[in-house]
Structures are given as structure tokens and as C-alpha cells.
N, C-alpha and C positions, 0 to 999 in steps of 0.2 A: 281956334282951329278945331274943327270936329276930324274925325277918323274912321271910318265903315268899321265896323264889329262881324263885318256877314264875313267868315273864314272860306265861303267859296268864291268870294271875289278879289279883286288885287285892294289892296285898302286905296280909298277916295282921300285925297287931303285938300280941306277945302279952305281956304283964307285969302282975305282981300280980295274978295270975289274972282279967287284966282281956282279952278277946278284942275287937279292935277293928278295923274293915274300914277301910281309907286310900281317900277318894274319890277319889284321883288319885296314886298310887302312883309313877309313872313320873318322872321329873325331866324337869327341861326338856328339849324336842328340842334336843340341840346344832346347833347352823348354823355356819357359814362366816364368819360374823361373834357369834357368844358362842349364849347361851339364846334360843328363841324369843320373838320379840316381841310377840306377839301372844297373845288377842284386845286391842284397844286398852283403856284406860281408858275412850273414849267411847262403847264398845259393838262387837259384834263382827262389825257391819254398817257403821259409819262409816270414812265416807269423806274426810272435811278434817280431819283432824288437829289440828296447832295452830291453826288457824283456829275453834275451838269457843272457844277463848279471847278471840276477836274480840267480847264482850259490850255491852249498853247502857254498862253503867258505865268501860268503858274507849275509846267514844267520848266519853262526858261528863270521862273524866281527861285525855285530848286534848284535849278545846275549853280547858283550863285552864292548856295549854303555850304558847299564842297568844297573845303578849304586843304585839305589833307588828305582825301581820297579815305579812311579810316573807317572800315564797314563795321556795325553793329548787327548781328542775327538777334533780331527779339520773339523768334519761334521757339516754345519748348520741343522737345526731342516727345516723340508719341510713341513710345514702349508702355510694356507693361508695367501695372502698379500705379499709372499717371491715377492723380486724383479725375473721377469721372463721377457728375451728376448723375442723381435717381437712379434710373438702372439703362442709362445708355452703358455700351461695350466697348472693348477695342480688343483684336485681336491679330496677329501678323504671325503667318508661318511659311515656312519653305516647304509647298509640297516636293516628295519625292525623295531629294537628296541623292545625286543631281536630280532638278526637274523634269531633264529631257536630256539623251543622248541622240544625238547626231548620228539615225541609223549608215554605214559603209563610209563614214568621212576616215577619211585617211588621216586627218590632221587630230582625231580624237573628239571632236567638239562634245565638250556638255554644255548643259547652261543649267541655273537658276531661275525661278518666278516666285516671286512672294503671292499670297493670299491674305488682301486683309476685310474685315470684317467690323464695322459700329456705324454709327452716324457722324460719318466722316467730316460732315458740316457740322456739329455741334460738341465735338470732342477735342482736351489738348486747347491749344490756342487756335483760337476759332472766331470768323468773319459772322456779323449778322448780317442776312442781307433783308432787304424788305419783305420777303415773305413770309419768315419767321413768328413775329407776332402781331398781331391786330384786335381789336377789338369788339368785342357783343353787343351791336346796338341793336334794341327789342331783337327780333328774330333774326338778322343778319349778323355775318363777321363780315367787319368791315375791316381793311390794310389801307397802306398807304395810300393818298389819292383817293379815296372813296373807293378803291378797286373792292370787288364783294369775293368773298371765298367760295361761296357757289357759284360764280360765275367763272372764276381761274383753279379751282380746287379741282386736282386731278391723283391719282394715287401713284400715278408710274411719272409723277413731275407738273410740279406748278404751270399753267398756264400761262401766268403774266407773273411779274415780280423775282421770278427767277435769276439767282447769282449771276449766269449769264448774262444780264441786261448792265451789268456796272462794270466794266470796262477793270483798267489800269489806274491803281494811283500813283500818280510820280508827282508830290508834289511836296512844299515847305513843311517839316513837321515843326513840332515845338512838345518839351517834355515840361509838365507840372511836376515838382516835385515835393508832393504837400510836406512828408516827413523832414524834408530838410528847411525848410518853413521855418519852420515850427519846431526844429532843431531835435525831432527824436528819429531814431533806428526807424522804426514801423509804426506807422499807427495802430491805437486799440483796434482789435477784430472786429467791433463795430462801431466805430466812428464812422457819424455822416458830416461827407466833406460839403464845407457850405461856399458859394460863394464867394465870402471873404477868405475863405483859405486859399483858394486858384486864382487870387487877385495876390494875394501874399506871393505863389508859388509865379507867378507873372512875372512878378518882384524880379524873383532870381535871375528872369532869362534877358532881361533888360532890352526884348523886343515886345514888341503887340504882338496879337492873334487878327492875322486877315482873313476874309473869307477863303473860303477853297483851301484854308491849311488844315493838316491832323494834329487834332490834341491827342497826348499821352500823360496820361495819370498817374502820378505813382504815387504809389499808397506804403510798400515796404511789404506788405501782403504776401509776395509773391517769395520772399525769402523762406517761406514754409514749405515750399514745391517741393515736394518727393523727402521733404524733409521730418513735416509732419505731416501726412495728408487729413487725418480726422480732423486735427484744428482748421488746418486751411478750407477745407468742406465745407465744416460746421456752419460758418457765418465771415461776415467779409466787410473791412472798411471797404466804402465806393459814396459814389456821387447820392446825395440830395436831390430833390427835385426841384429845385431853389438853384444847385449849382449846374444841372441838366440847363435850367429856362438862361444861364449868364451864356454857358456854350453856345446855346441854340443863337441865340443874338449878336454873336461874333460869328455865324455863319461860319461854323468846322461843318468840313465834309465828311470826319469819323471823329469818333471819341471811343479809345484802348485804353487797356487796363490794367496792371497786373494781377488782378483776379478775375473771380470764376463767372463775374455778373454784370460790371462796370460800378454797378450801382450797391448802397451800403445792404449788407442784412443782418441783423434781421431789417424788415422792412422800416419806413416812416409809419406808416400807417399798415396794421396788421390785415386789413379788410382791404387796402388796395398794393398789393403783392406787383412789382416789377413797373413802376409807375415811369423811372427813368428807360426803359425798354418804349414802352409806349411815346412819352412826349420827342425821342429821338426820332427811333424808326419810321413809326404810325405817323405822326404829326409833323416832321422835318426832313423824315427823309435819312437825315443821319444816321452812320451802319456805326457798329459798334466791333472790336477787335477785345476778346477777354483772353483771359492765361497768357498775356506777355512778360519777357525777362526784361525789365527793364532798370536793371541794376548795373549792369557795365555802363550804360549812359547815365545815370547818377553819379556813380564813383569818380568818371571823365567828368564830370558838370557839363556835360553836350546837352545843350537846352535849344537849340538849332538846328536844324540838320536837314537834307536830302531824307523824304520817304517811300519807299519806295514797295509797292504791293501788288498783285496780282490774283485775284479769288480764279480758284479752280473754274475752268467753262463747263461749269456740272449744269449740262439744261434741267434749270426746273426746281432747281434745287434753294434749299433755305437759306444755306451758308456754305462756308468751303474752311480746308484746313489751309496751313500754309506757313512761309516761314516770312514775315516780314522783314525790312531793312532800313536800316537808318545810312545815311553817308555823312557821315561830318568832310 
């Protein structure tokens, strides 16, 4: 079998005097992180990713986890002092005090309005959505779907990819619990969980992972919240990129966390910095939930449960805050 070498033609494959034209000759564009990703499975216009996963039938396999009606909040409280990356902010005030009085109301009316202020999608416990991070290929930033950032990159809100585009999850979660695995309080500050640790932490829950459900991670991490914030800062067990490609394969629509990143730091590799950010978001699609409490659902051994989320409809936006829920 010979093969055309001429790169402005479709390669010729010639055998058994059979002449045959290759509709796409070329191999995959190499990228920065493996083969091009894209166009998606869900078409080469979509925009929410694993969230097409979010179907009827995996809200009705939800309602079937609700055994006891027993609500879990795995939002932190967003005041001050919360541990906050680099130099994003947060800040909440009552202008006024009261805000506003009800000029002639006979009844007295005041009221209140709070004032807040950071990157309210990336501060506290916080949603990634797809437009978050992407990738440098030669001159373009390429997202999810091959979508390009000059092409959806806007300053007053994202074009495409925007938190608005991913709807509701209502569907089966399931909590990993490495540390109890592995039978300690917390993991080291930087332990990378592998693979066989969320096959261990599987173990506990004595169900599978379906498509369209949320993994929740727990690391013990999160026990440092407001307790210690420089260690918890500093550096952080989280996922592998070893244990990111088991998730990916079990088709999770989210992978949370109770730390600041999902994934371990310091990094695997010091030259490719947030590598589990990319194989999720950029390449599956998959949104990630970081700063979760997810210690009342350990202590109960709730390894099952109704989940239950809703990102801010912030047009445009990278991510949203929010308070997640579990329902055993």
C-alpha cells in the first residue's frame, strides 16, 4: 500500500488495485494537552457539555435516593476572612443603615440592601463552568468544543459558554470518601488521589457510578476551612490526572470537592499547572464544584443521595456561587 506525501491533497490509498480518497487524511491536530477535542459528541455547536447528561430519567433515578427526606447544605457561608485565591476579593455591606426609608408611609417602612463585591463565580464554593479555562493552541485559546476565545471573548460576558447555558442538576450523586479508605482523618496536604484510591472509596458506597451522576470527593481538606486558612491555601490533596481520565470514563456530569482546585497541589507536573481543570472542563465537558462541606455526609456515611444544584443565570459568566444539596 503506497500513501500520497503531497499535504495539500486528501492522502490516495492505493492496494489491490483498489484507488481510494481518505475523507480526512490528516491526524489529529496535536495540542498542548494530546489530540484535538473536538467537534463534541453533542454536536459541534454545543455548548453544556456534560450537562446533556442531566436527562428525565436521571431526575426520576434521583427521586429514588430519598429515603428520609434528610437535607445536607454543602455550600460554605461567603463572609469574611473565607480563604480566597490570588487576589480575587469578597466584600458584603449594608449601605445606609437602614438602606432606604419609605418617604410618608404611615406604617414606618425601612428596609435593607446589601452591597457585594469579588468574582462572585470564582470565590467560597464555587461552580466551574466551561468558560473558565481553555487552552493555548499556537495562537488561539481554544474551550470546550473547539469553541475559540476570540471568537466568544467579550468583557461585559462571555459569548458562548456561559454558566447560563447549563441548566439544573437534579440528579444521583455519590460521595468518594478517600480518607476513610484508607482509614485516616485527612489526607496529606498533598496527596495525589489515584485511581485506585476512588475504586477503594467505590468500595464504601457499594453502588456504581452511572453516567449523568455527581462525583463528590472527599479528601478531609476541607476541615481546615476558616480554621486554618494559610495551610488550607497553601497547597491541597485532589485528583490525579490518572484519577480525572477513571471519572471521565464513568461519564460524571460534575466532579466537587472539598478543596480550593478539585485537583492535588502542588501540581503532577510543575511545567503543566491545572492539568485536571483541563482534561474535565476543555476535553469532557465536565464542570467542577470546589470549597464543598462535605463532612456531615461522611460522619452519616451518605454515600448515595439526591443532588441537587442550580448555577446563578449570570449571562456570560465563568462560574456562579451557590449552595449545593444533597437529599438522602
Amino acid at each position: 500500500m503506497r500513501v500520497s506525501r503531497n499535504p495539500a491533497l486528501p492522502a490516495i490509498l492505493i492496494g489491490a488495485g483498489l484507488l481510494v480518497f481518505a475523507q480526512d487524511a490528516s491526524p489529529p491536530r496535536e495540542t498542548p494537552i494530546g489530540p484535538r477535542w473536538w467537534p463534541s459528541k453533542w454536536g459541534a455547536d454545543d455548548q453544556r457539555g456534560a450537562a446533556n447528561l442531566l436527562t428525565k430519567d436521571k431526575v426520576l433515578e434521583a427521586k429514588e435516593c430519598i429515603r428520609e427526606g434528610k437535607l445536607y447544605q454543602l455550600g460554605r457561608l461567603y463572609e469574611h476572612g473565607m480563604p480566597l485565591p490570588g487576589k480575587r476579593h469578597f466584600s458584603l455591606t449594608i449601605p445606609g443603615l437602614p438602606t432606604g426609608v419609605q418617604s410618608g408611609a404611615k406604617n414606618g417602612l425601612v428596609h435593607n440592601d446589601e452591597l457585594v463585591s469579588g468574582e462572585l463565580g470564582q470565590i467560597g464554593t464555587q461552580f466551574d463552568g466551561l468558560g473558565h479555562v481553555g487552552v493555548r493552541v499556537g495562537g488561539e485559546d481554544i474551550f470546550y468544543n473547539g469553541h475559540k476565545l476570540s471568537d466568544f471573548g467579550d468583557t461585559y460576558g462571555l459569548k458562548k459558554l456561559g454558566v447560563e447555558q447549563v441548566g439544573v442538576f437534579f440528579t444521583r450523586g455519590i460521595l468518594l470518601d478517600v480518607p476513610a479508605a484508607k482509614g485516616v482523618r485527612r489526607l496529606a496536604v498533598d496527596y495525589g488521589i489515584t485511581a485506585a484510591d476512588l475504586e477503594a472509596a467505590l468500595r464504601l458506597t457499594d453502588v456504581s457510578i452511572r453516567p449523568g451522576d455527581v462525583a463528590l470527593v472527599r479528601t478531609g481538606h476541607g476541615q481546615l476551612w476558616m480554621m486554618d486558612n494559610e495551610r488550607y491555601s497553601k497547597s491541597e490533596p485532589g485528583l490525579t490526572l490518572e484519577a480525572a481520565q477513571w471519572l471521565s470514563e464513568r461519564q460524571v456530569s460534575l466532579v466537587g470537592s472539598d478543596n480550593w482546585a478539585v485537583e492535588v497541589v502542588p501540581h503532577e507536573n510543575a511545567d503543566r499547572p491545572f492539568e485536571v481543570h483541563q482534561w474535565l472542563l476543555v476535553r469532557h465537558g465536565i464542570y467542577l464544584l470546589e470549597n464543598l462541606d462535605l463532612e456531615q455526609l461522611a460522619r452519616d456515611k451518605v454515600y448515595e443521595f439526591a443532588f441537587v444544584f442550580a448555577p446563578l443565570r449570570l449571562k456570560g459568566a465563568t462560574g456562579s456561587p451557590g449552595n449545593p444539596v444533597a437529599v438522602r
